[in-house]
C-alpha positions as CSV (number, residue, x, y, z in Angstrom):
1,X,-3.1,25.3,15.8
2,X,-0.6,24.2,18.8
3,X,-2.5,22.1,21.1
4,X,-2.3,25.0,23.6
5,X,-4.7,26.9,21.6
6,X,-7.1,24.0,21.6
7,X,-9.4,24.9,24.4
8,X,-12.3,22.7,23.2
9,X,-12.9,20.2,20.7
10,X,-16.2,19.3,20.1
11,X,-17.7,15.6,18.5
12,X,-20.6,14.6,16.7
13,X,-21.5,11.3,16.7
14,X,-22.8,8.4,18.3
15,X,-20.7,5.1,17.8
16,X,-17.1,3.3,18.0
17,X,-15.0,6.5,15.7
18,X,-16.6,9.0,18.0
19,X,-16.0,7.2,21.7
20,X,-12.6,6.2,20.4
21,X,-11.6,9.9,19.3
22,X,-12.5,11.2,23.2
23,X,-10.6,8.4,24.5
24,X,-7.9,8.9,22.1
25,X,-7.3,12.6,23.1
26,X,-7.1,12.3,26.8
27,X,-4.4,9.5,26.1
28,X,-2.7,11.9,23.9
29,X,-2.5,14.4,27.4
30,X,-5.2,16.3,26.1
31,X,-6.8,18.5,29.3
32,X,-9.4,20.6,27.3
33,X,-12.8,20.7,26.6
34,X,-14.2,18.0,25.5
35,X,-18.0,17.7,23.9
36,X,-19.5,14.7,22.5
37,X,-22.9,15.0,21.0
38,X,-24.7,11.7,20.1
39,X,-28.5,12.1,18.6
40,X,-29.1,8.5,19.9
41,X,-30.8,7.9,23.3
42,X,-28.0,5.7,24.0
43,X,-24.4,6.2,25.2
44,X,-22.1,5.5,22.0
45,X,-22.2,1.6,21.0
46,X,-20.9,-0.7,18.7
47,X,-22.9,-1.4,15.8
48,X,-21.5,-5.0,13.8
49,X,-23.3,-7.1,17.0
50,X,-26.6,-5.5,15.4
51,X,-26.3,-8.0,12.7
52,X,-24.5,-11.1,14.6
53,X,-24.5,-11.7,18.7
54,X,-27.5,-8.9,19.6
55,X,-29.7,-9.7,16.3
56,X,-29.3,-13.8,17.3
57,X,-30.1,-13.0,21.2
58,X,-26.9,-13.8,22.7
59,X,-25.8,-10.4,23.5
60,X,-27.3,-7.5,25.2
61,X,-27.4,-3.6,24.6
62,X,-24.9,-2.5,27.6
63,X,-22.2,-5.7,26.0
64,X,-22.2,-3.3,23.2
65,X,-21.0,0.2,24.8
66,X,-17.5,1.4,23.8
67,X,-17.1,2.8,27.2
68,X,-18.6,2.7,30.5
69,X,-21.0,5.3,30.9
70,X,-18.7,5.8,34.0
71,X,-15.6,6.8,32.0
72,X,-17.1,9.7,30.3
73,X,-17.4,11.4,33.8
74,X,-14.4,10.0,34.9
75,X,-12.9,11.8,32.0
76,X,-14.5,15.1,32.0
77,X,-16.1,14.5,28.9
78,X,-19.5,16.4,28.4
79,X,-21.7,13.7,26.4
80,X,-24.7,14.7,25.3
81,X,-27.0,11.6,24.4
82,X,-30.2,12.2,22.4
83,X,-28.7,15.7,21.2
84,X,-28.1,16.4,17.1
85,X,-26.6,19.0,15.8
86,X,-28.4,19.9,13.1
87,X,-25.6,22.9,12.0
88,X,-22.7,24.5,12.2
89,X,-20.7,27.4,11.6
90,X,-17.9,27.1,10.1
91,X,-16.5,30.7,10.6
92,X,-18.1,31.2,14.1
93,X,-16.4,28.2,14.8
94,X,-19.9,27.0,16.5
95,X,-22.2,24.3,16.3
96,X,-26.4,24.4,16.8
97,X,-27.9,21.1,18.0
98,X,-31.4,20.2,18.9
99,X,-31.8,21.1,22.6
100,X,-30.8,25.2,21.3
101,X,-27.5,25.4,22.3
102,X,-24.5,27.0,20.5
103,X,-21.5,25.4,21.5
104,X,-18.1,26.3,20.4
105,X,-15.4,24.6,18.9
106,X,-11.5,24.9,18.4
107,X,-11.6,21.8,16.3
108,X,-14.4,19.8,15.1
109,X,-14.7,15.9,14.6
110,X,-17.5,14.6,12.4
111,X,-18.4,11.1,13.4
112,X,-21.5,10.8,11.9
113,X,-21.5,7.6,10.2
114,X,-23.9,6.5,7.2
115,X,-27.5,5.6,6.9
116,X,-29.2,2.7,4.9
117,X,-29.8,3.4,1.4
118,X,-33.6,3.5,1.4
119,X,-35.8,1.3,-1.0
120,X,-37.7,3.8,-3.9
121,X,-40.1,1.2,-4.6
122,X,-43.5,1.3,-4.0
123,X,-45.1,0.2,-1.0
124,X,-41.5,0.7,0.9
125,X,-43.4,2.7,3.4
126,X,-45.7,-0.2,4.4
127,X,-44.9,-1.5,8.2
128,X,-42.6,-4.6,8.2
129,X,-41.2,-2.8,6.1
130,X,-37.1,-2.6,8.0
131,X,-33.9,-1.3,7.7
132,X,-30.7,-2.2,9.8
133,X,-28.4,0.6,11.5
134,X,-29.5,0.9,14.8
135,X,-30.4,-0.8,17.9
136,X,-33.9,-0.4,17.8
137,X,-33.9,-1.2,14.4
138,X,-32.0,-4.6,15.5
139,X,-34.5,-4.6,18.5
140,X,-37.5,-4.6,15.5
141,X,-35.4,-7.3,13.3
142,X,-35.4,-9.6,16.4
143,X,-38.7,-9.6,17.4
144,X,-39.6,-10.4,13.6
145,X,-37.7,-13.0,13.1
146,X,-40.0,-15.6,14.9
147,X,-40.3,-19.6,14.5
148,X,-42.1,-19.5,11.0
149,X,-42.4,-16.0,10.4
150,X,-41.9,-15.0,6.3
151,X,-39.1,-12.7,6.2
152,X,-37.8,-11.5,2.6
153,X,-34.6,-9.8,2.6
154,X,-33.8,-7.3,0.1
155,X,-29.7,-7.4,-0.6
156,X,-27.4,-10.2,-0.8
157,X,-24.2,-8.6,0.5
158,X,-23.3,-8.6,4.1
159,X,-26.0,-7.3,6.5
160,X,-28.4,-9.1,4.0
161,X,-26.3,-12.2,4.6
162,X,-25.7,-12.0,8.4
163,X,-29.6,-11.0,9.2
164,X,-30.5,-14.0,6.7
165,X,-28.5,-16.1,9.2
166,X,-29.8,-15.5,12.4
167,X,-33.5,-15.3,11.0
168,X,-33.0,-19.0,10.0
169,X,-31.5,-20.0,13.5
170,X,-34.6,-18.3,14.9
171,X,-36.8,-20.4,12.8
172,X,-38.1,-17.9,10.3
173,X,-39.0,-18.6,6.5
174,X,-36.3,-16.5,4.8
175,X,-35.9,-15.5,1.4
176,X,-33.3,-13.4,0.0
177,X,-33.8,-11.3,-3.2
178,X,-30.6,-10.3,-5.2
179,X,-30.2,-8.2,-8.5
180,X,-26.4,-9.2,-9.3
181,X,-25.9,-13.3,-10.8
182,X,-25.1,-13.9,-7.0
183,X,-24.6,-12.3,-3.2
184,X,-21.4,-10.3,-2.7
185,X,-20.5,-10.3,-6.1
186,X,-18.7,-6.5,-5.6
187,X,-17.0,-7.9,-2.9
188,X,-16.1,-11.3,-3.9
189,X,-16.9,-12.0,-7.7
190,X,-18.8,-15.2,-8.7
191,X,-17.0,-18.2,-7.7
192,X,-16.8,-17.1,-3.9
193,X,-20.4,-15.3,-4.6
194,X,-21.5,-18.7,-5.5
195,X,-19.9,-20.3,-2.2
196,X,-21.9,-18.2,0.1
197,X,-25.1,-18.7,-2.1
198,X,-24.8,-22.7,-1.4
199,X,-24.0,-22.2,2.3
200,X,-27.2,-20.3,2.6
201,X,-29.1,-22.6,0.5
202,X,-28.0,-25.6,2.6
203,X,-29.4,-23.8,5.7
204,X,-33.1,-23.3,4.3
205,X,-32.9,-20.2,2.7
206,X,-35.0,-19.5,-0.6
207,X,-31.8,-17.4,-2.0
208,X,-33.0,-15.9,-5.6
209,X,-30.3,-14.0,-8.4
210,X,-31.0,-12.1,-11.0
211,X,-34.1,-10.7,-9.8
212,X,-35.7,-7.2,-9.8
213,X,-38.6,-6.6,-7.5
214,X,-41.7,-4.8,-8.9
215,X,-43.1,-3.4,-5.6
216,X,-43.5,-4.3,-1.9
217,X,-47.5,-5.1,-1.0
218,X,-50.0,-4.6,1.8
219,X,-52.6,-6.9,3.3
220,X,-55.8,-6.1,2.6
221,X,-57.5,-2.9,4.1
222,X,-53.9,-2.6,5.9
223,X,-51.0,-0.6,5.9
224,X,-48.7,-3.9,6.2
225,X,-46.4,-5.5,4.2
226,X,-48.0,-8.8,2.9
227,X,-45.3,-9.5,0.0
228,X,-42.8,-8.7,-2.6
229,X,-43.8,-8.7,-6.0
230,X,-40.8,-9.5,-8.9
231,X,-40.8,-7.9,-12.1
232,X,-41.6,-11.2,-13.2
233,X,-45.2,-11.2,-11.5
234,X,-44.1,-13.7,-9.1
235,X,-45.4,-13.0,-5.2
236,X,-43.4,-14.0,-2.3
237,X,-45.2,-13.8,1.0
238,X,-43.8,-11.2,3.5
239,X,-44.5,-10.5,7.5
240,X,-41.6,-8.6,7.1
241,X,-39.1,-7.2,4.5
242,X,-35.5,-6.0,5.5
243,X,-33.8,-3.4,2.7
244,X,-30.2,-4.3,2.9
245,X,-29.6,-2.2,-0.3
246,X,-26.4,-0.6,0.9
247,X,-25.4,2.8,2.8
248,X,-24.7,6.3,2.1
249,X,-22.7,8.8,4.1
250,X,-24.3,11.5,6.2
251,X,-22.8,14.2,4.8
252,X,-25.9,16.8,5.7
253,X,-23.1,18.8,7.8
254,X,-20.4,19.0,5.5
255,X,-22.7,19.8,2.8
256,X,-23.5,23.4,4.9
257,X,-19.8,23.9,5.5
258,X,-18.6,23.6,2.3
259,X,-16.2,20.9,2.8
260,X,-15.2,18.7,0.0
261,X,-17.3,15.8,-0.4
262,X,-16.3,12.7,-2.8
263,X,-18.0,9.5,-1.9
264,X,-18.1,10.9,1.9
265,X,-16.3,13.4,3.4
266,X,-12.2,14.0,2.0
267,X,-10.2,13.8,4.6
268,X,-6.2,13.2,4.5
269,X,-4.9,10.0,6.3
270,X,-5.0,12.1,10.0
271,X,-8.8,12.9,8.7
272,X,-8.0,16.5,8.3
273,X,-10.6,18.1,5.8
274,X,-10.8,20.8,3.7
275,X,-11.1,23.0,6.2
276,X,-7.7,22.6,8.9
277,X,-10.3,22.8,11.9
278,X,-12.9,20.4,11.3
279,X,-11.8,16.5,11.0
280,X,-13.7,13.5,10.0
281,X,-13.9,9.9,11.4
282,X,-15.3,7.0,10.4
283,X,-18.3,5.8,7.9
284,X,-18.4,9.3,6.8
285,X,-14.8,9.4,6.2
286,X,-13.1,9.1,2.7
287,X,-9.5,8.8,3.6
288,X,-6.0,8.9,2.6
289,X,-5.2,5.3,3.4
290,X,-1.0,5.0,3.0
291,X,-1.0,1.4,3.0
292,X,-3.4,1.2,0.0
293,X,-1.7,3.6,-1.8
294,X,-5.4,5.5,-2.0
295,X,-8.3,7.4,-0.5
296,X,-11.1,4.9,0.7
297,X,-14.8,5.3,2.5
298,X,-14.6,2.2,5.0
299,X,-17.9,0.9,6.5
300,X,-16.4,-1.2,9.0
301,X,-15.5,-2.1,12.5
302,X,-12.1,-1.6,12.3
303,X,-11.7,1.5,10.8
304,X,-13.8,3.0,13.0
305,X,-11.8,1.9,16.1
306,X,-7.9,2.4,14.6
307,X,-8.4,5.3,12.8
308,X,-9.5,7.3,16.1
309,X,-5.9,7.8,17.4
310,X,-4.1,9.0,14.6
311,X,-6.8,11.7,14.0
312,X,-6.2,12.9,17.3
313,X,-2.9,13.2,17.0
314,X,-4.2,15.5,14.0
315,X,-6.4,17.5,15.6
316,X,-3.7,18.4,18.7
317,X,-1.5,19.5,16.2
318,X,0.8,16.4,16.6
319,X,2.6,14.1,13.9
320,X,1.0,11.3,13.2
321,X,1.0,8.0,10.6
322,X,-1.7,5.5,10.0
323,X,-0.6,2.1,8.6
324,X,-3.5,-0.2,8.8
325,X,-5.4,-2.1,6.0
326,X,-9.0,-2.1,5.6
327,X,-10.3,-5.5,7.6
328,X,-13.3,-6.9,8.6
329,X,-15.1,-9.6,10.0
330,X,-18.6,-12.0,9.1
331,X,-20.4,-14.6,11.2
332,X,-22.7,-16.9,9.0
333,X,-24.4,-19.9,10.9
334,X,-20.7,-22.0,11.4
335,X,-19.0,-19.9,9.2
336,X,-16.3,-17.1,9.9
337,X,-14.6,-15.0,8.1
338,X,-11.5,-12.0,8.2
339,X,-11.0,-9.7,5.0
340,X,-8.2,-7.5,5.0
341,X,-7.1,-5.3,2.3
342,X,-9.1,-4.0,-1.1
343,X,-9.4,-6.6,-3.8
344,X,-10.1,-4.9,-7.3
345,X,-12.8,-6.0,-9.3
346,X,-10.3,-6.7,-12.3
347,X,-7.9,-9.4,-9.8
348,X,-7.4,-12.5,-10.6
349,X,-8.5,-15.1,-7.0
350,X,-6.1,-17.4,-6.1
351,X,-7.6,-20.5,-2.9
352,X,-5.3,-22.1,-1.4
353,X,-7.5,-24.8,0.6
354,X,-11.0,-26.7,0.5
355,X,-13.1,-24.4,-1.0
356,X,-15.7,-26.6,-1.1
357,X,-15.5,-27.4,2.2
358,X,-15.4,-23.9,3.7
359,X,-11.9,-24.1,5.0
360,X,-9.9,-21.6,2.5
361,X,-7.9,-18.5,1.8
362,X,-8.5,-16.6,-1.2
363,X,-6.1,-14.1,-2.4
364,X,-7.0,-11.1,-4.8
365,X,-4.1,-10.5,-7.0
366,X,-3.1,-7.7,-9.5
367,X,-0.5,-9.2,-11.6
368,X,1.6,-10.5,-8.8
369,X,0.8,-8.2,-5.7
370,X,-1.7,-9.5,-3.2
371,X,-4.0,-6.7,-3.3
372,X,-6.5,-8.8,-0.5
373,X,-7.0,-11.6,1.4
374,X,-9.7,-13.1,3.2
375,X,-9.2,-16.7,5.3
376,X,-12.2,-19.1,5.9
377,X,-12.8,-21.1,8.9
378,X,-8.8,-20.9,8.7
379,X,-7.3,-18.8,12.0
380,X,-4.1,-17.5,12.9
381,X,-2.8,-16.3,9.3
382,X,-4.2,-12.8,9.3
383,X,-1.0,-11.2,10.4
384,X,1.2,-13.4,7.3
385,X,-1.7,-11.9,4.9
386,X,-1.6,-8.5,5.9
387,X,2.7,-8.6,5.5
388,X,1.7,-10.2,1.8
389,X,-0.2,-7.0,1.2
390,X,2.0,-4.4,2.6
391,X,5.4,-5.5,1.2
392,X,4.3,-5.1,-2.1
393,X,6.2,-7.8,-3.3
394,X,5.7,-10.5,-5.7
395,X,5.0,-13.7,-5.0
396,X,4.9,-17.5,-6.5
397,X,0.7,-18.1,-7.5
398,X,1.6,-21.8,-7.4
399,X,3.5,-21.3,-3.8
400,X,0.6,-19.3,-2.4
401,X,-2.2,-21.6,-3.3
402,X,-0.3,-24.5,-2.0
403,X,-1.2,-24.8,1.5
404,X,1.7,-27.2,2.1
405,X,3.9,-23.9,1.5
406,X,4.1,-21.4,4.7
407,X,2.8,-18.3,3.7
408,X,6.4,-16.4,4.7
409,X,8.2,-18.3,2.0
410,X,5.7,-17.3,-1.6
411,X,7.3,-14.1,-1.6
412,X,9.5,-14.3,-5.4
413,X,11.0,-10.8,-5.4
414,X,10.4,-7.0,-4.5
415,X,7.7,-5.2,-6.8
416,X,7.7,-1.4,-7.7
């Protein structure tokens, strides 16, 4: 469809892909319609502080907005906060949302993100019993995490990880509970695994692998968590338990539609879906990704804020490429991090630096491609990493973990 014939393109969502994607069009020229639904009560925000700065106290809702709540006017963008659409048609071209109205659409971008994978096990229900994906639900995580307060934390990987930090520099008694030999070990394998598991230990926290959890208790005559029982028997005490268990796509919408769905919505790399008319954005997203070579689900900052402009670029009807890795960020007590890439679980790690002392690169390597990198409390190499993974080329393992050796000269030879 020419973007002459795009009289209105409508948006459902409430965070960074969805702001990004109205901004994004009126940059591209676009002078149509523009509606942005977003269920929450809030103008669209971004959501990583809700596990670092606003979780710890040091940053406030408003720091968190993509946009002004000025620019949307500015901008002749209709947003509808605290509005869901809870269906659309796909033929009509219209979508149904909470407040009755029937709006309709020349294209359609699904934003919608992914929810917390909730906990099966009994007692989940119990109050104290918390997940982490919005900001009340940071709002709920800060006010437990008091001076002495038990908190048990459900999930070693990264939300676990981050909310076990800033409970600890609140004070709190934290434990973490995690099935896999140790945290991150999808992301990271063992030896790294093992790495975060000691920096956590060091800073108080009872951080236990291996372990299955039996059910989640109440006090007495209450419905409140009280503790977490392991399949062993063994009773940890709880005033509250966060399930950090992972997330899943909200696909509700494309399920309706008919769109294909693998792992999230299918999308190719301008997020154009099955259907020509309706894009995706995003957590929900499982997209062509040119400079993997491969169609990824991304749960992170990043994606959400690059891929915006080359979907609209799609959904105007205009050429567009995407060349950006996956990439994200952690904060841990004095530890930060920067991940770019996708590091198989078969790759072989090479460090080049003190891993012991947190100061470190770690490259994931198939054969002799860097597949991934992530530098520790090292700064300014993220550009020299991301050129290692996009060139495709081989490189020199004994160069690369040599930190004596610039990172520009371990290239050996060009890889097909």
């Amino acid at each position: 469809m020419p973007t002459a014939d795009v009289q209105r393109v409508v948006i459902v969502g409430g965070g960074l892909a969805a702001a990004k994607t109205a901004e994004a069009l009126r940059a591209e020229g676009y002078a149509g319609s523009i509606v942005l639904f977003a269920a929450e009560r809030h103008i669209p925000y971004d959501r990583p502080p809700l596990s670092k700065a606003f979780l710890r106290g040091e940053q406030g809702a408003e720091d968190g907005y993509v946009l002004p709540e000025a620019w949307y006017a500015e901008h002749d963008v209709d947003l509808r906060i605290g509005t869901a659409v809870t269906s659309f048609d796909a033929g009509a071209h219209e979508v149904l949302a909470t407040d009755g109205s029937r709006t309709a659409y020349d294209k359609l971008v699904l934003a919608t993100g992914a929810s917390p994978r909730r906990s099966d096990l009994p007692g989940a229900d119990l109050g104290g019993v918390l997940y982490l994906r919005t900001l009340e639900d940071s709002e709920r995580l800060r006010e437990a995490f008091q001076k002495d307060a038990k908190v048990v934390i459900v999930g070693g990987g990264w939300i676990g990880l981050e909310a076990a930090s800033a409970a600890r520099e609140a004070g709190a008694d934290v434990t973490v509970l995690e099935m896999a030999e140790e945290p991150l070990m999808a992301v990271l394998g063992p030896v790294l695994g093992r790495s975060f598991a000691d920096l956590h230990r060091e800073h108080g926290v009872d951080l236990r692998t291996g372990v299955t959890i039996a059910a989640i208790e109440p006090a007495a005559d209450s419905h409140k968590v009280a503790a977490v029982v392991l399949g062993d028997g063994t009773s940890i005490p709880a005033d509250a338990v966060l399930v950090g268990i992972g997330a899943i796509p909200n696909t509700d919408l494309a399920v309706t539609a008919g769109l294909e769905l693998d792992n999230g919505i299918v999308v190719d790399a301008q997020g154009r879906s099955s259907d020509p008319d309706i894009f995706a954005v995003g957590d929900v997203a499982n997209a062509d990704t040119p400079a993997l070579g491969q169609r990824v689900r991304v749960e992170h900052w990043a994606n959400a804020l690059d891929r915006p402009p080359t979907v609209a670029k799609g959904v105007l009807g205009k050429p567009g490429d995407f060349d950006k890795l996956p990439f994200f960020y952690s904060d841990q007590y004095d530890l930060g991090l920067e991940y770019s890439g996708r590091g198989g679980r078969e790759d072989d790690i090479v460090i080049r630096g003190d891993l012991d002392g947190r100061e470190y690169i770690a490259f994931w390597l198939d054969g002799d491609r860097v597949t991934a990198g992530m530098n520790v409390n090292v700064w300014d190499v993220q550009d020299d990493i991301q050129a290692l993974i996009t060139s495709r080329d081989a490189v020199d393992r004994e160069k690369l973990a040599d930190d004596g050796v610039p990172l520009t000269e371990v290239r050996t030879s060009r890889t097909t």
